[in-house]
C-alpha positions in Angstrom: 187.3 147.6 62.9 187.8 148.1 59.2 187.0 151.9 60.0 189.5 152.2 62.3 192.0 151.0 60.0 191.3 153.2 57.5 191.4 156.2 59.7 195.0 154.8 60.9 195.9 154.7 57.0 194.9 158.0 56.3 196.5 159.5 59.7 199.7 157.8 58.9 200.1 158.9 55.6 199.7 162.6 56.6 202.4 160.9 59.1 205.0 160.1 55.9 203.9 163.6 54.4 204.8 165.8 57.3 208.1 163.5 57.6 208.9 164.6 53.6 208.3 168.0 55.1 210.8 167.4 57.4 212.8 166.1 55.2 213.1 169.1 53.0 213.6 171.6 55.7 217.0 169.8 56.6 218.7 171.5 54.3 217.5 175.1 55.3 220.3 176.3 57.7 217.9 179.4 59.1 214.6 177.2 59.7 216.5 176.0 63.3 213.4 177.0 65.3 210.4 176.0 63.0 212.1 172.7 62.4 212.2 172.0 65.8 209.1 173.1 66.9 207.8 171.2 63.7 209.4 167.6 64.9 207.4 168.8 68.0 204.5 168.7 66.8 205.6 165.4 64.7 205.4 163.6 68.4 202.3 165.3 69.1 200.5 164.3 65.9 202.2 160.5 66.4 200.5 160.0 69.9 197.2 161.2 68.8 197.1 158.6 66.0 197.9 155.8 68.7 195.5 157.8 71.2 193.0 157.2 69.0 193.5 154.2 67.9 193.3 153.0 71.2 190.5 155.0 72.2 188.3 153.4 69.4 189.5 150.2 69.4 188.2 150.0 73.4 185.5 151.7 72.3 184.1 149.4 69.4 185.0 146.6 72.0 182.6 147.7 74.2 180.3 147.9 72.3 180.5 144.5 70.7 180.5 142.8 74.3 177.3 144.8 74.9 175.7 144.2 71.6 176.6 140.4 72.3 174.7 140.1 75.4 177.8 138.2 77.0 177.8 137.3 80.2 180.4 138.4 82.4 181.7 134.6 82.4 182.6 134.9 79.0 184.8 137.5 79.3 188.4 136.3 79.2 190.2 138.3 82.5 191.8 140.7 80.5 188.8 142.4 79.8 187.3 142.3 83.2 189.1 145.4 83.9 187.5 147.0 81.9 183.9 145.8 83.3 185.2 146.0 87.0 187.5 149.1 87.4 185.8 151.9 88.6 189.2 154.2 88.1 188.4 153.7 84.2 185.2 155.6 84.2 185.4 157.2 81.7 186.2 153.8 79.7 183.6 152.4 81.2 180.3 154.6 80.3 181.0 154.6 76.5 
C-alpha cells in the first residue's frame, strides 16, 4: 500500500503543477482554445489518478487475500463480490 501512496503523491503533484499552469494561462486573452482543451485534459489526468488508485488498491487486495490462504468465510461480504461476480472478470483473474 505504501507504493500506492506514493504513486498518488507524485500523480497529484503533477496534479497542483498543471493547475499553476492553469493558473498562468488565465490571464492570456488569445489561449481560449488551449486553455480549454487543457482543463480537458485536467479531468482526464484527474480520473486516471483515481482509476489507478482503485485499480491497484483491488489489485494488492487480491493478492493479499490469496497470499493469506483465507477461506472464503473470512471474507467480510463486501468482498465476496469480488470472489463471486463473474461480470468482474477482469477483477477477478488478477
Amino acid at each position: 500500500m505504501n507504493s500506492i501512496r506514493s504513486e498518488l503523491s507524485n500523480r497529484y503533484r503533477e496534479l497542483e503543477k498543471f493547475v499553476q499552469l492553469l493558473k498562468s494561462l488565465d490571464n492570456s486573452r488569445d489561449m481560449n482554445t488551449p486553455k480549454r482543451t487543457l482543463k480537458g485534459l485536467f479531468f482526464v489526468h484527474a480520473y486516471a489518478i483515481i482509476e489507478y488508485v482503485v485499480y491497484e488498491t483491488v489489485n494488492t487486495t487480491i493478492k493479499e487475500i490469496n497470499s493469506s490462504l483465507l477461506n472464503l468465510s473470512d471474507i467480510k461480504c463486501v468482498m465476496l463480490s469480488l470472489a463471486l461476480s463473474s461480470k468482474i472478470s477482469s477483477i477477478k483473474d488478477v
